[in-house]
C-alpha positions in Angstrom: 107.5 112.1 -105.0 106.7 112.6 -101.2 105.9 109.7 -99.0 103.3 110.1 -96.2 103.8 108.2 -93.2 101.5 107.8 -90.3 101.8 105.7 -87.0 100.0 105.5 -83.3 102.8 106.6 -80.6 100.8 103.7 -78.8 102.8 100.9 -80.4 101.2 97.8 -78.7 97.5 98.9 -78.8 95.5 100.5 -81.4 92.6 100.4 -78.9 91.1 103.6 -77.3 88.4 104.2 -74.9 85.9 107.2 -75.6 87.3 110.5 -74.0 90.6 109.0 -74.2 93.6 111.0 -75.8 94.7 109.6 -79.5 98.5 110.3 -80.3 99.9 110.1 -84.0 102.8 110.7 -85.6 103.1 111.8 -88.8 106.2 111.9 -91.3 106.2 113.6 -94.6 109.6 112.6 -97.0 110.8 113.4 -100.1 111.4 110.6 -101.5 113.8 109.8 -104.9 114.0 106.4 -106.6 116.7 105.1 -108.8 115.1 105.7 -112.1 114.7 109.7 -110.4 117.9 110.0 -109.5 119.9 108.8 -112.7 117.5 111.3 -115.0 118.2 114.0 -112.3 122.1 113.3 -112.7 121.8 113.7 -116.8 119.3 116.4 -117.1 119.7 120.1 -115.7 119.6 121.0 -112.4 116.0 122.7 -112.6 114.9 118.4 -112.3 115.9 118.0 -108.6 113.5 120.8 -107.6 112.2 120.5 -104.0 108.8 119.6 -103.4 105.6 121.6 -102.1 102.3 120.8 -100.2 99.7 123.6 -99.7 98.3 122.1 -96.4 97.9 119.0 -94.6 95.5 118.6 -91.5 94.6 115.7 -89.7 91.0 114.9 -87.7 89.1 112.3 -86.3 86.4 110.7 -88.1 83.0 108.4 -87.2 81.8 106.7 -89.5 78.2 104.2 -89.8 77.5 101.7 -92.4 73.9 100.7 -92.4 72.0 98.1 -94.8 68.9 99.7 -94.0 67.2 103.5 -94.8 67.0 105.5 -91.4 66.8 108.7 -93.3 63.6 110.0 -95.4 63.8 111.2 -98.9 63.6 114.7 -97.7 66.3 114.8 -95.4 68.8 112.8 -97.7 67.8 115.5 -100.6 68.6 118.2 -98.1 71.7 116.4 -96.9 73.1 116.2 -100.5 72.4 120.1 -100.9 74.1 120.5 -98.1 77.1 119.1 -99.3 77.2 121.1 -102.5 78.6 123.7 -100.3 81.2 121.9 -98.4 85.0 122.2 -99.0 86.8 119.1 -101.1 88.1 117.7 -98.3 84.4 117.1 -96.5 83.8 115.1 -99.9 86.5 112.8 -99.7 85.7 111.8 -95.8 81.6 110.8 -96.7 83.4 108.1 -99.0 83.9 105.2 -96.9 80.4 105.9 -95.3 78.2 108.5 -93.1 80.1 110.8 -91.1 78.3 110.7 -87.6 81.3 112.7 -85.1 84.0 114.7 -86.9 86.6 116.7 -84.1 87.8 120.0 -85.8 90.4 119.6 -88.3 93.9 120.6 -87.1 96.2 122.4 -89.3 99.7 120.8 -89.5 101.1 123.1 -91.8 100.8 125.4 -94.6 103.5 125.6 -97.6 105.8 123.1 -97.3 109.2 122.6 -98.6 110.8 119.4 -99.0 114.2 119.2 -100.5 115.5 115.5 -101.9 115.3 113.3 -99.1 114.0 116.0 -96.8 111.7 114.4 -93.7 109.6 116.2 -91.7 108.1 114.8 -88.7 104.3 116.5 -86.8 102.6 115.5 -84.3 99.0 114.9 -83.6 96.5 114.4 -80.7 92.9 114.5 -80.7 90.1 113.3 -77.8 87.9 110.5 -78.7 84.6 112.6 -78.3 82.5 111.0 -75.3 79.2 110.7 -76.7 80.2 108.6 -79.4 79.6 105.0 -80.4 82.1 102.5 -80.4 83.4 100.2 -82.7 80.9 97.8 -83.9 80.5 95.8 -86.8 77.3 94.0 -86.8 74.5 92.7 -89.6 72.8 95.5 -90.2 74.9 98.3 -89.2 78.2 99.4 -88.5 80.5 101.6 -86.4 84.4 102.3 -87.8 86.7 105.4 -86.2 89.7 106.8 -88.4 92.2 109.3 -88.3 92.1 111.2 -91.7 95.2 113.1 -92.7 94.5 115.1 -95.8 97.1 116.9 -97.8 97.1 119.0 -101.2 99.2 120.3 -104.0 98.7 123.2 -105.4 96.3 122.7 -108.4 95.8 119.4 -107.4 93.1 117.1 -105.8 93.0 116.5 -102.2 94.3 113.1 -101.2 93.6 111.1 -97.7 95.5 108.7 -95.7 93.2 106.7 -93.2 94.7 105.5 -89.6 91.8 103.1 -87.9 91.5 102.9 -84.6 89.1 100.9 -82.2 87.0 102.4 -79.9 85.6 101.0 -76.7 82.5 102.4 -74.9 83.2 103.8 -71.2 79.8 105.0 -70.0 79.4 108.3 -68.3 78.4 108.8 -64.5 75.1 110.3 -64.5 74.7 111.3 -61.1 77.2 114.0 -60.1 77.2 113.2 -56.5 79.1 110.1 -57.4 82.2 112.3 -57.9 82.6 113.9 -55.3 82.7 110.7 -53.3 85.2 109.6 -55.9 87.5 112.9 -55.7 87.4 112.2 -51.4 88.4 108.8 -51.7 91.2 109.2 -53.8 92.7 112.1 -51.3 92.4 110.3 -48.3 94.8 107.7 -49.8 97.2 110.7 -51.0 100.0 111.4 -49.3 99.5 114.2 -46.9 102.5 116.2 -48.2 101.7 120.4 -48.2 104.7 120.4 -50.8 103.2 118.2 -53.1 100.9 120.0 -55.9 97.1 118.9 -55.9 96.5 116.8 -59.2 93.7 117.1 -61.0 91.2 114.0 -61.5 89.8 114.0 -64.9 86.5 112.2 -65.9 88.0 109.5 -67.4 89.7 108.5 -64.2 86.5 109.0 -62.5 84.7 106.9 -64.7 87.6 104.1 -64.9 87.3 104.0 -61.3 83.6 103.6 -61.1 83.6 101.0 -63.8 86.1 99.1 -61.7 83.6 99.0 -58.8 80.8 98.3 -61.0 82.8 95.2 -62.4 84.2 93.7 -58.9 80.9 94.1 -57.3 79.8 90.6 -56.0 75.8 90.6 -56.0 74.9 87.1 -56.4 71.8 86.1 -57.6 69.5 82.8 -57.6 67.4 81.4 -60.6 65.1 78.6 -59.6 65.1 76.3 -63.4 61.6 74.2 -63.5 59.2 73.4 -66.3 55.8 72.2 -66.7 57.0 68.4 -65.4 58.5 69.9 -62.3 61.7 71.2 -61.1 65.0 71.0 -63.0 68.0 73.1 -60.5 68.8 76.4 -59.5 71.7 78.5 -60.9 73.4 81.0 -59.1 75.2 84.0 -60.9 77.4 85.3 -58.9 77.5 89.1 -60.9 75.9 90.3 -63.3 78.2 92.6 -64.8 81.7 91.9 -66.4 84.5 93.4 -68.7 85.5 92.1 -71.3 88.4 89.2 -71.1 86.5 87.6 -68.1 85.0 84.7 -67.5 81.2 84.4 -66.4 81.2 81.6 -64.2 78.1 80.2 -62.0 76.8 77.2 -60.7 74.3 74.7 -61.4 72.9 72.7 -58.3 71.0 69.4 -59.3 69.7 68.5 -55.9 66.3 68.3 -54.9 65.7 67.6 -58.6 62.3 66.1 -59.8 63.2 66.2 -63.1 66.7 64.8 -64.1 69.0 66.9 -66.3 70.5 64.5 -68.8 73.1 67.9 -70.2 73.2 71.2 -71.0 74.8 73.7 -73.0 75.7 77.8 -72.5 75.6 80.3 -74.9 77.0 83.5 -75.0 75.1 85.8 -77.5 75.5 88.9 -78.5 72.0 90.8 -79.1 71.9 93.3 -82.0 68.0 95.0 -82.0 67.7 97.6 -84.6 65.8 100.6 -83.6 63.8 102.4 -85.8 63.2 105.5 -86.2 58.8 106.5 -85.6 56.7 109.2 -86.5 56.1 111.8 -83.8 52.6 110.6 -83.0 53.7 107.4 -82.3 56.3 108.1 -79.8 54.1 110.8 -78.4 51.7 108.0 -77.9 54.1 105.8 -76.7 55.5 108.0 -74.5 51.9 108.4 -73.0 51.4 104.5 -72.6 53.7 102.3 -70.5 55.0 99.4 -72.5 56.8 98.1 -69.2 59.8 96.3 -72.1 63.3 96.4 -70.9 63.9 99.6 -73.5 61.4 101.7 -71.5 62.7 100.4 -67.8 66.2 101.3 -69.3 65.4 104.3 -70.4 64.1 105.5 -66.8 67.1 105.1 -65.2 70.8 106.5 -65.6 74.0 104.4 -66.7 75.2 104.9 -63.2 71.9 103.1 -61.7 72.1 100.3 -64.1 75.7 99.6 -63.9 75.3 100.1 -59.8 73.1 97.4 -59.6 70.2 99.6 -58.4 68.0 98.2 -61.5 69.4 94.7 -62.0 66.3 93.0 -60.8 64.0 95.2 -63.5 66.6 94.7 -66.1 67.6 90.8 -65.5 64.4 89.1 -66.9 64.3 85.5 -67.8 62.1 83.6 -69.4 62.2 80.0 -70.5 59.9 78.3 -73.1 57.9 75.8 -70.9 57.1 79.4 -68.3 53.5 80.8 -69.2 54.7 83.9 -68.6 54.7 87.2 -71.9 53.8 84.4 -74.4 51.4 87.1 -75.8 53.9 90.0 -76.0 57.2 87.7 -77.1 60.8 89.7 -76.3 62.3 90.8 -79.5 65.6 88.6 -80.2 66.8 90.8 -82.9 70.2 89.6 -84.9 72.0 87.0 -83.0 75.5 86.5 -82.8 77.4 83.2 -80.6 80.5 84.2 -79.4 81.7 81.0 -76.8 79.5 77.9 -75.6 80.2 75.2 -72.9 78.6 71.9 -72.7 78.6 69.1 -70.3 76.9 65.7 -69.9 75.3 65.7 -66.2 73.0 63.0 -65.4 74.4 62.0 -62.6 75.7 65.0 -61.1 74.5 66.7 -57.9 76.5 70.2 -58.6 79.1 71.9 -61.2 80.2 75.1 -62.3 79.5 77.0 -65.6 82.7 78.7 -67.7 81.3 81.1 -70.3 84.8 83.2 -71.4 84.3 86.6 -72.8 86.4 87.5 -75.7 88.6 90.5 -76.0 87.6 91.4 -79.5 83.9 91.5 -79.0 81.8 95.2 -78.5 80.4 95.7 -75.0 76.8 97.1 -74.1 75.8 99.8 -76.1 72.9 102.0 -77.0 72.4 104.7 -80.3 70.0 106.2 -81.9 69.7 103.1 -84.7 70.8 100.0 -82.8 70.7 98.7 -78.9 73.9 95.7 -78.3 72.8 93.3 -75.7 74.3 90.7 -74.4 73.0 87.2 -72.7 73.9 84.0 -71.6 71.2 80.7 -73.7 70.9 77.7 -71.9 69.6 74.9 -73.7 68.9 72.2 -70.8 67.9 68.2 -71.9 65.5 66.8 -69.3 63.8 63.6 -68.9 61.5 61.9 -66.3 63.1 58.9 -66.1 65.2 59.2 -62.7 68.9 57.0 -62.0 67.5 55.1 -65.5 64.0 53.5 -64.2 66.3 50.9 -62.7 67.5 50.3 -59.0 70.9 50.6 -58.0 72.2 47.2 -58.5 74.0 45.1 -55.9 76.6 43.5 -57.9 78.3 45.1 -61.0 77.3 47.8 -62.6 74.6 49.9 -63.8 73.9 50.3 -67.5 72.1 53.3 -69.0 69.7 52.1 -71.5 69.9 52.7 -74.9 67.0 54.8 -75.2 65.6 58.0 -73.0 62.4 60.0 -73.2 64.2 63.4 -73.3 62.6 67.3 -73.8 64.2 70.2 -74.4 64.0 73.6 -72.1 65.4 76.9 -73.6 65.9 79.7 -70.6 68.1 83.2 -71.7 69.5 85.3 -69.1 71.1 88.6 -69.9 73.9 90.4 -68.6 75.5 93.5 -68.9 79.6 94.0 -70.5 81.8 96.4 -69.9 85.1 97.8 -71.4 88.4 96.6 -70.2 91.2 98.8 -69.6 92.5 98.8 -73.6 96.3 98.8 -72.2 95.2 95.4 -71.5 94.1 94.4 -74.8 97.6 93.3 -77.2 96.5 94.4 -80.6 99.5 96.4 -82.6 99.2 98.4 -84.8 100.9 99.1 -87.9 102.8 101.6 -90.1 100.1 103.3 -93.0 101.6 105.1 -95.7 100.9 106.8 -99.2 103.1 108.3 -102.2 101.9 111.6 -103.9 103.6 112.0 -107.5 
């Protein structure tokens, strides 16, 4: 019987960022039980043969779950007659779901020999492809990466053992005259050393570093809250973009007020908007007409512009429900998801902040073909007319609140944008996965 073992060499994180190198070790025993080894000791010695395996190989897989049909009738008879002609081992990976990025399958050996408690020991690396999606698992769809180590007798079936893994989106730097800027600044802080060899900066540093930027950027922005009765504060954001294990903080200034805010409450959301797949006419038309939605502004720009802030006043539209504004054309909320809320009673209170933490195991901002992740912060705000409680200030004691208040309701959602953290930041361990082949 031989044992399959399989671990990350990244013991305290299971977390990888897309064009990030995954490292696995992988251990292959003979293994031999008690009820082996006493009919081993009273048979011949023919029973404590040594094991074989034909072939192992280990790749990364992609895989998407969806509760919907994206794919005609035609296409999913073609894609079955397509896999007619595929090896076993492509058969046993479109078992837990559609395969959507594969890497090429690396051999890790061929004919192997195993004698009684025998342990061999390979190694494996692979880059998370860039242009993946991450890890997602939302209502209608989701997104799951795993390491698939496939090994085979001779004679026999193939058999798999899964490793997952969680991906986190880093997004790519559109504009290449962003890197050289990148490359200079680095070099100037190098030590000036004509011994020293010149490193090389990959693209994931590159686009680490920019992210970093993006995320520390202060930009802060002003939102003037009213309704129909008149006006309710103004909040000030002081960034719109964050990573994850942050906290979005902002403040809420009550002064000036004609209409008293009795309390209020923050929401972060998560956004999922399915995208469906359209005929060609229709996105030919489409394309023709502009709808002026965020998914068209977005699409005219690059990642780098967005996350750079050079879009943020196209993209950050608000709307609340007492504002006449697109009540013909209503934004598309899509499936939504709360992740953290803070609430507070303020009456009588002239300023105070806003706390929204962002949690470490949620998905950032993300685009594919199928489904667009947004995220956004809902306010829900509790206003009434009746200012310090249609009383004076009295001169002696104290002032009592009455027992009743006219009070409306004002919904107002503001989005902003999440980023990856660093996932050397993120404590998740991972485990041992193994399997036994009789």
């Amino acid at each position: 019987m031989i044992e399959i073992k399989a671990k990350l060499v990244r013991a305290d994180s299971a977390i990888y960022a897309t064009g990030e190198r995954v490292e696995c070790l992988i251990e292959f025993t003979h293994r031999v039980f008690t009820d082996e080894h006493s009919a081993s000791q009273s048979g011949n010695a023919n029973e404590a043969s040594p094991e074989n395996l034909a072939w192992a190989s280990a790749q990364l897989h992609c895989y998407r779950k969806t509760s919907y049909s994206h794919t005609s009738t035609g296409d999913r008879t073609a894609e079955l007659t397509e896999m007619v002609g595929r090896t076993a081992l492509d058969a046993v990976t479109q078992a837990p779901g559609e395969v959507i990025v594969a890497t090429k399958p690396k051999i890790l050996f061929c004919d192997l020999r195993l004698q009684r408690g025998e342990t061999k020991m390979y190694f494996f690396n692979e880059f998370v492809p860039r242009d993946g999606p991450p890890t997602y698992r939302g209502h209608n769809i989701r997104y799951f990466y795993k390491i698939t180590i496939a090994t085979q007798r001779v004679k026999s079936k193939v058999q798999t053992l899964t490793v997952p893994i969680r991906v986190l989106p880093i997004p790519i730097i559109s504009r290449p005259d962003e890197l050289p800027v990148t490359v200079e600044t680095n070099e100037e802080l190098a030590p000036t050393n004509p011994f020293l060899e010149k490193r090389e900066i990959s693209e994931l540093e590159i686009s680490w570093h920019h992210l970093k930027n993006v995320t520390a950027r202060r930009a802060p922005k002003f939102y003037r809250i009213s309704n129909k009765r008149g006006f309710v504060g103004r909040f000030c954001l002081f960034k719109p973009a964050y990573k994850l294990g942050e906290d979005i903080v902002g403040s809420l200034d009550f002064g000036q007020c004609q209409v008293r805010c009795v309390q209020f409450s923050v929401k972060l959301q998560q956004q999922e908007l399915s995208i469906r797949p359209q005929p060609v006419q229709n996105q030919q038309l489409q394309s023709q007409s502009s709808t002026g939605d965020d998914v068209s502004s977005m699409n005219s720009f690059d990642m780098a512009s967005i996350a750079s802030g050079v879009v943020a006043d196209n993209l950050h539209k608000s709307a609340t429900s007492g504002s006449s504004r697109d009540k013909d054309a209503p934004e598309p909320s899509g499936k939504l998801s709360t992740i953290s809320t803070s609430h507070q009673v303020c009456y009588a209170t002239l300023q105070t902040q806003v706390v929204v933490p962002i949690p470490l195991h949620v998905t950032p901002t993300f685009r594919t073909d199928l489904v667009d992740v947004r995220w956004r912060l809902h306010f829900e705000f509790v206003t009434t007319t009746l200012m310090d409680f249609g009383i004076p200030n009295p001169e002696f004691g104290e002032l009592k609140a009455p027992a009743e208040l006219p009070v409306e309701t004002m919904v107002w959602n503001l989005p902003v944008t999440i980023y990856a953290a660093n996932p050397l930041q993120i404590y998740s361990p991972n485990q041992t996965f193994n399997m036994l082949i009789k």
